[in-house]
N, CA, C and O of each residue as an XYZ file, in Angstrom:
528
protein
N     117.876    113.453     26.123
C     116.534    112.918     26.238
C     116.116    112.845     27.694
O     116.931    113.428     28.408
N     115.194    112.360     28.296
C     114.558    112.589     29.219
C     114.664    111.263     30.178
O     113.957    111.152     31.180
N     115.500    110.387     29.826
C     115.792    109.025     30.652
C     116.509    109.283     31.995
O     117.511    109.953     32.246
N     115.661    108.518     32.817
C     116.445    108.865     34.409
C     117.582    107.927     34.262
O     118.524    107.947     35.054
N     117.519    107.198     33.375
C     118.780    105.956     33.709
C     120.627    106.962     33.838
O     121.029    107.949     33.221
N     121.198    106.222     34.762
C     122.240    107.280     34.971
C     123.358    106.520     33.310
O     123.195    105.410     32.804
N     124.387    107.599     32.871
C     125.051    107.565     31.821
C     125.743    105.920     32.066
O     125.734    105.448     33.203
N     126.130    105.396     31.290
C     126.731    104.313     31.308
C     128.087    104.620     31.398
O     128.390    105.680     30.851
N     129.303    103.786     32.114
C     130.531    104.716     32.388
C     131.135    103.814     31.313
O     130.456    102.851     30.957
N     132.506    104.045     30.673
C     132.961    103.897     29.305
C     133.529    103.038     29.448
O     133.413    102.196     28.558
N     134.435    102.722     30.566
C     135.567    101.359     30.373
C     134.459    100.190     31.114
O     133.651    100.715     31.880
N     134.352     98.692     30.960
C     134.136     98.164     31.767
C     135.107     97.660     32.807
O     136.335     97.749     32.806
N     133.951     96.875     34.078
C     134.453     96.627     35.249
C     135.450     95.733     35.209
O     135.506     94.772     34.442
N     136.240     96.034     36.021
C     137.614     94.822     36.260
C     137.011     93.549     36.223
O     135.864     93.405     36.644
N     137.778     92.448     35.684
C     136.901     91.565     35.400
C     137.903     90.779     36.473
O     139.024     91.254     36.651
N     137.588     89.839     37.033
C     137.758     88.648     38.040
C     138.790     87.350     37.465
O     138.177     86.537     36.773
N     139.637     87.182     37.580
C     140.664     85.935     37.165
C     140.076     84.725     37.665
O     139.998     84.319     38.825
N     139.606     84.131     36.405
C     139.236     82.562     35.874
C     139.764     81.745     37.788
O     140.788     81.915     38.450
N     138.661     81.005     38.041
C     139.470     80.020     39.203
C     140.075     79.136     38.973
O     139.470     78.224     38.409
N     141.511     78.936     39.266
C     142.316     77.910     38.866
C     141.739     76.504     38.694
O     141.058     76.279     39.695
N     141.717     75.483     37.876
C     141.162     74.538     38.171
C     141.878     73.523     38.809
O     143.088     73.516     38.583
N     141.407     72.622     39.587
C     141.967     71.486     40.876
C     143.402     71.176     40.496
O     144.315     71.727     41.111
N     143.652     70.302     39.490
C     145.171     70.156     38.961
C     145.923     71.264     39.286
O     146.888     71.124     40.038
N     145.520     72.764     38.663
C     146.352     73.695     39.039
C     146.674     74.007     40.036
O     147.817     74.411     40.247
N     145.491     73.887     41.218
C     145.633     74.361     42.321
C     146.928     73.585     43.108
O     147.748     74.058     43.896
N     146.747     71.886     42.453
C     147.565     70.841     43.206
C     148.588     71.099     42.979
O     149.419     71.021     43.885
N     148.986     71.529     41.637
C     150.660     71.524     40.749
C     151.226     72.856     41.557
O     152.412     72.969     41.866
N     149.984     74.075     41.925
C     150.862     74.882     42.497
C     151.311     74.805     44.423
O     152.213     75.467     44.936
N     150.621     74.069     44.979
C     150.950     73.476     46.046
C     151.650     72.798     46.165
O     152.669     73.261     46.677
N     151.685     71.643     45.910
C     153.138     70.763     45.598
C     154.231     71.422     44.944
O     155.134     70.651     44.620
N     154.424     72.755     44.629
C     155.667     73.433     43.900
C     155.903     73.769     45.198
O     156.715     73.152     45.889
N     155.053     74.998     45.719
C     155.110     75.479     47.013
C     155.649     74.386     48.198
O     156.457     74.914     48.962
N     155.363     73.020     48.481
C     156.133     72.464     49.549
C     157.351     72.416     49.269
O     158.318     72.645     49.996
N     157.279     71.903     47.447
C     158.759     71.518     47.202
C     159.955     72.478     47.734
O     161.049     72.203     48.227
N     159.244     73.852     47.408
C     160.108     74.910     47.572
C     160.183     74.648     49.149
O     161.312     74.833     49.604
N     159.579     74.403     49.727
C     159.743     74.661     51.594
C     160.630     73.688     52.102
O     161.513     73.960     52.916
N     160.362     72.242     51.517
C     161.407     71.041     52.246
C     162.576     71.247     51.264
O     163.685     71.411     51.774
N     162.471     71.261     49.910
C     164.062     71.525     49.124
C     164.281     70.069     48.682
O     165.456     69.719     48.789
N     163.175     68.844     48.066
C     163.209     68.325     47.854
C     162.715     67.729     46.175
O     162.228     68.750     45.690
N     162.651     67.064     45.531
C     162.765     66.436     44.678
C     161.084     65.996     44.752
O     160.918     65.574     45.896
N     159.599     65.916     43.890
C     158.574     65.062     45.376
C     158.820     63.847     44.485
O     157.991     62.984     44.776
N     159.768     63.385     43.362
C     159.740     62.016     43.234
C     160.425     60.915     44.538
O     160.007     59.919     45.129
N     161.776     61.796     44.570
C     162.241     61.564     45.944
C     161.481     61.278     46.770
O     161.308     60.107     47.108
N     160.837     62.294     47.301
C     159.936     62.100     48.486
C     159.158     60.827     48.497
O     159.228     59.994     49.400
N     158.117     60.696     47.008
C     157.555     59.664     47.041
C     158.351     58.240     47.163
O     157.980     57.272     47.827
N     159.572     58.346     46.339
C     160.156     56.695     46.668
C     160.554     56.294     48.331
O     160.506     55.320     49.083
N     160.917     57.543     48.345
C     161.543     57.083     50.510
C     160.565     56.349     51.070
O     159.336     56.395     51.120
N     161.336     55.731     51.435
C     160.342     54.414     52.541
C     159.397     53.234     51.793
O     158.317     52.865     52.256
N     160.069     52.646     50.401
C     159.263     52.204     49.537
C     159.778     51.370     48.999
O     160.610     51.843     48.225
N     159.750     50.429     48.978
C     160.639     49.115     48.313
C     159.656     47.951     47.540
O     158.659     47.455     48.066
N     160.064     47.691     46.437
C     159.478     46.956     45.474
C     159.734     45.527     45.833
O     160.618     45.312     46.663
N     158.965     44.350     45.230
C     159.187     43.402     45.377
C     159.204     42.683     43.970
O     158.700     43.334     43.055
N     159.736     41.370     43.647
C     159.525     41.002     42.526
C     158.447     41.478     41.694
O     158.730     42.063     40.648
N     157.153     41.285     42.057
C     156.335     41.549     41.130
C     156.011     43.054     41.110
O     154.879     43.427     40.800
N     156.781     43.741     41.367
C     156.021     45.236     40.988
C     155.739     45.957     42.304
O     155.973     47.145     42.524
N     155.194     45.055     43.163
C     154.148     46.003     44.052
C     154.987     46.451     45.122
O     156.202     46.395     44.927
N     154.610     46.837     46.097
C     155.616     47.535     47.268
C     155.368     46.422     48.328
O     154.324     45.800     48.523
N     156.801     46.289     49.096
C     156.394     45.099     50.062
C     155.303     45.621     51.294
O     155.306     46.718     51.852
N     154.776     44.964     51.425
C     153.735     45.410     52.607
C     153.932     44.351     54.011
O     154.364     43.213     53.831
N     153.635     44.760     55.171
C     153.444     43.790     56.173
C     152.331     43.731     57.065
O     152.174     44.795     57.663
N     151.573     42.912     57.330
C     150.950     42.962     58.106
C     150.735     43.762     59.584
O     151.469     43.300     60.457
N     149.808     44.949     60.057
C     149.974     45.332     61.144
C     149.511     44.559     62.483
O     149.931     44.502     63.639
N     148.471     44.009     61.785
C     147.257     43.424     62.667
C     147.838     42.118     63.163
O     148.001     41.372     62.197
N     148.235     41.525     64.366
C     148.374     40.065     64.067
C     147.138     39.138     63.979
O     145.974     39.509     63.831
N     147.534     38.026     64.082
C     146.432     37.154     64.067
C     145.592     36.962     64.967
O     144.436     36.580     64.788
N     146.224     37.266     66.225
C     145.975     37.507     67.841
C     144.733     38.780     67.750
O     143.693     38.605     68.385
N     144.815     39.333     67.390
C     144.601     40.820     67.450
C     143.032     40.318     66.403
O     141.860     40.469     66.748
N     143.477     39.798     65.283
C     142.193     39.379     64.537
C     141.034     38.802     64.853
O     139.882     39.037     64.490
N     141.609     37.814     65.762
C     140.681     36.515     66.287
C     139.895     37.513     67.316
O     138.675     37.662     67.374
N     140.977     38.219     68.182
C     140.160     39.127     69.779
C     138.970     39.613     68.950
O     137.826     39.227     69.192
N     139.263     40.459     67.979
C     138.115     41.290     67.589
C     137.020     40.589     66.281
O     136.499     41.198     65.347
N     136.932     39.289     66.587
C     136.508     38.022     65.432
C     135.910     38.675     64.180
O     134.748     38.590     63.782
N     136.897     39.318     63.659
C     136.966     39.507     61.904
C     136.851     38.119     61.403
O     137.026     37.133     62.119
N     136.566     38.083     60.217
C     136.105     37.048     59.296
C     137.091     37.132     58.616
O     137.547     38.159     58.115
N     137.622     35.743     58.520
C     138.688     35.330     57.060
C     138.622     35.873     56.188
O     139.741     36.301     55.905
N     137.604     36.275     55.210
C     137.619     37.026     54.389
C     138.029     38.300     54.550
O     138.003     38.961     53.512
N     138.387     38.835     55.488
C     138.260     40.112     55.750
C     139.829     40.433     56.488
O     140.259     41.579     56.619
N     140.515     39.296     56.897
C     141.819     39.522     56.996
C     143.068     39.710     56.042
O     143.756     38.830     55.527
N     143.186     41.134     55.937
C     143.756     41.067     55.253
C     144.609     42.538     55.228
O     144.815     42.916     56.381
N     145.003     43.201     54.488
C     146.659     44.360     55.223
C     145.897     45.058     55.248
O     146.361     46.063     54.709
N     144.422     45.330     55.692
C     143.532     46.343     55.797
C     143.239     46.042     56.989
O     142.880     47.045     57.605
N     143.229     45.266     57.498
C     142.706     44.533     59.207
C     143.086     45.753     59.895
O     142.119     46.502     60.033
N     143.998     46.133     60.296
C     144.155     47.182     61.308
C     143.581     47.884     61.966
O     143.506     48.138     63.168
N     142.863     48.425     60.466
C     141.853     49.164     60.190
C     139.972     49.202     60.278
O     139.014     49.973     60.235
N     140.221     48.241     60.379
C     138.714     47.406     60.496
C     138.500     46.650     61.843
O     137.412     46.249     62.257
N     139.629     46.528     62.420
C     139.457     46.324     64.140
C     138.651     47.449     64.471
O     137.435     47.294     64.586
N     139.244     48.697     64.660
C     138.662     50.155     65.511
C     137.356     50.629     65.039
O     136.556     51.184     65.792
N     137.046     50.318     63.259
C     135.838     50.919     62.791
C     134.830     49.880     63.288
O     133.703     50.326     63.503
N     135.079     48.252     63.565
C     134.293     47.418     63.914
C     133.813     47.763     65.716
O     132.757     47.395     66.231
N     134.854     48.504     66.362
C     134.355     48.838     66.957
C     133.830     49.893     67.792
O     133.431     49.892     68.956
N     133.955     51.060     66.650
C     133.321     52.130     66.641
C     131.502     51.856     66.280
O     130.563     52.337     66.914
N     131.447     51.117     65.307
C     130.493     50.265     64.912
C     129.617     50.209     65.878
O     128.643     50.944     66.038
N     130.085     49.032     66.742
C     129.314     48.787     68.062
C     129.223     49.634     69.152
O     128.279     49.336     69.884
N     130.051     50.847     69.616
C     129.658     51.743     70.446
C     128.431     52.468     70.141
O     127.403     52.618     70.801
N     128.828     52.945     68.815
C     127.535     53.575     67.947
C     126.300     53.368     67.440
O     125.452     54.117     66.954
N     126.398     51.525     67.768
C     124.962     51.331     67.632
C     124.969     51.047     65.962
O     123.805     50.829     65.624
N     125.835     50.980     64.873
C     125.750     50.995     63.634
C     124.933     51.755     63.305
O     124.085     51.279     62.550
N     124.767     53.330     63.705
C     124.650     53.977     63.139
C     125.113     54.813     61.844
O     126.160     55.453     61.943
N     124.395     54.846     60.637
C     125.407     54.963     59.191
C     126.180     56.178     59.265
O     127.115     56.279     58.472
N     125.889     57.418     60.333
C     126.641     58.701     59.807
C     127.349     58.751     60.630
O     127.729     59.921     60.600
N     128.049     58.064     61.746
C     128.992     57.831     62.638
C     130.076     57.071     62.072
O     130.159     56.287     61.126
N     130.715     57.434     62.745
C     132.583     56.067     62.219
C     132.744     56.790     61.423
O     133.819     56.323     61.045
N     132.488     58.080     60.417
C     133.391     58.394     59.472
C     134.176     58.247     59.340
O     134.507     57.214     58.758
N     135.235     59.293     59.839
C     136.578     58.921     59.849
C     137.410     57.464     59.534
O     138.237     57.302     58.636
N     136.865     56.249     60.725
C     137.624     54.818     60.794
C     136.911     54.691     59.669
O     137.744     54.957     58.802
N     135.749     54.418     59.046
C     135.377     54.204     57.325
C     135.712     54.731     56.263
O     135.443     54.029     55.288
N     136.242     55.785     56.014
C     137.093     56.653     55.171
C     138.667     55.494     55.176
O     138.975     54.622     54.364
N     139.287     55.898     56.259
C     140.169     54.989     56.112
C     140.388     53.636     55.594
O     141.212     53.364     54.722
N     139.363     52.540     56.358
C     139.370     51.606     55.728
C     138.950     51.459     54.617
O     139.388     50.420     54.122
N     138.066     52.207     53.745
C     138.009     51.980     52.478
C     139.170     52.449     51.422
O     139.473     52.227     50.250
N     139.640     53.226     52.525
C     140.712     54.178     51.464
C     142.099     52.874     51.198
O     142.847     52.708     50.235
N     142.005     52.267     52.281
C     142.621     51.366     52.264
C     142.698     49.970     51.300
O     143.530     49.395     50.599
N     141.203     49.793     51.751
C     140.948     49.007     50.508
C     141.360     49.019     49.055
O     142.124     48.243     48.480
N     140.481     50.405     48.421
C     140.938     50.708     47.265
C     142.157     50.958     46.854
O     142.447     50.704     45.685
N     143.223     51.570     47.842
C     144.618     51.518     47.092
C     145.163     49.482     47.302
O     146.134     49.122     46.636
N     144.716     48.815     47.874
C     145.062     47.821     47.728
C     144.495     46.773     46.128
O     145.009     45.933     45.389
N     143.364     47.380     46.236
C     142.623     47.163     44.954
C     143.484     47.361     43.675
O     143.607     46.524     42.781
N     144.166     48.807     43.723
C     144.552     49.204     42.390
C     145.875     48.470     42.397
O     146.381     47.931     41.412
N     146.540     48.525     44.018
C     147.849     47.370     43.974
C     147.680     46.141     42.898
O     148.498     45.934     42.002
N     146.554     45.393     43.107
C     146.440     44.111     42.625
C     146.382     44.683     40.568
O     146.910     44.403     39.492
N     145.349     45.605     41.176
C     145.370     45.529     39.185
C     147.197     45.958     39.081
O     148.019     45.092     38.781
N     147.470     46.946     39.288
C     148.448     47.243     38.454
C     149.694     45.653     38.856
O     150.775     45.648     38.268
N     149.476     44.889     39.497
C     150.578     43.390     39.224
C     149.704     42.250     38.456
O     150.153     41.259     37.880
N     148.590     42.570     38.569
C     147.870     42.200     37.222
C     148.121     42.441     35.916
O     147.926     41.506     35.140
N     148.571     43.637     35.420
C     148.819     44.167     34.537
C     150.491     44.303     34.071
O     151.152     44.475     33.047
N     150.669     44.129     35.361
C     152.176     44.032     34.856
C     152.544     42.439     34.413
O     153.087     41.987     33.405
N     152.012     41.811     35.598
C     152.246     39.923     34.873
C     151.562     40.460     33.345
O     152.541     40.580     32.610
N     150.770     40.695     32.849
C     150.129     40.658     31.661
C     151.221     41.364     31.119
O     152.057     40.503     30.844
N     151.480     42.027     30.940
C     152.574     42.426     30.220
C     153.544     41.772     30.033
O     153.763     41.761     28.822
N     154.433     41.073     30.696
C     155.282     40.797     30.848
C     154.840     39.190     30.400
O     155.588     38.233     30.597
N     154.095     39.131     30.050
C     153.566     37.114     29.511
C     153.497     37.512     27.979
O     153.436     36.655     27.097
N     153.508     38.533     27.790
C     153.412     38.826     26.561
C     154.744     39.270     25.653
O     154.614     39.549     24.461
C-alpha cells in the first residue's frame, strides 16, 4: 500500500529492569558492607550497647549542667539531647533565626529527639507488657 510509515520491526525493544524498590536497595547494601567488614550487622548493631533494667540502652549525659546554664537552655529542654541544642541554639543566633539555615544542627537535634521518643514508647510498652 502506499503508507510512508516505515515497516514495524518484529521483536520488541529491550525492555528496562523494574527499579529496585528502597528495602531492596537497603538489603542489598547492607549485604555488600557485610561482605566488606566480614561481620555479622546484628553484631555490629549490639557493639557498644548495653541495656539497662528496663529495656532501654544506658545513655549519659554529654552536656553538663555547666555547659547548659552558659548557653541558658530551659529546663524543659535539658535533656540527652542538650548537646545538641547548645550549637543549633547558636547557629540560631548567628543566623538571625533564619528558617532555611541550621539545617544540619536541626536535623540532628530532632533526629535526636525522635529516637529518644521511640526509646520511651518502646519501655512504655515493655513495662506494659510485663504488668500484664
Amino acid at each position: 500500500r502506499g503508507s510512508t510509515r516505515p515497516a514495524r520491526r518484529s521483536s520488541s525493544p529491550p525492555r528496562r529492569r523494574a527499579r529496585a524498590s528502597p528495602r531492596e536497595r537497603r538489603r542489598r547494601t547492607t549485604a555488600r558492607s557485610r561482605a566488606r567488614v566480614g561481620e555479622r550487622p546484628s553484631a555490629r548493631r549490639r557493639r557498644g550497647r548495653r541495656k539497662t533494667q528496663m529495656g532501654g540502652a544506658r545513655r549519659e549525659m554529654v552536656a553538663t549542667q555547666k555547659d547548659m546554664q552558659d548557653a541558658k537552655i530551659d529546663l524543659a529542654h535539658r535533656d540527652f539531647c542538650a548537646h545538641l541544642l547548645i550549637p543549633l541554639n547558636e547557629c540560631r543566633k548567628a543566623e538571625y533565626y533564619i528558617p532555611w539555615k541550621c539545617g544540619h544542627e536541626r536535623h540532628a537535634y530532632e533526629k535526636c529527639q525522635y529516637k529518644e521518643y521511640m526509646m520511651r514508647v518502646a519501655q512504655q510498652k515493655a513495662a506494659k507488657g510485663a504488668a500484664h
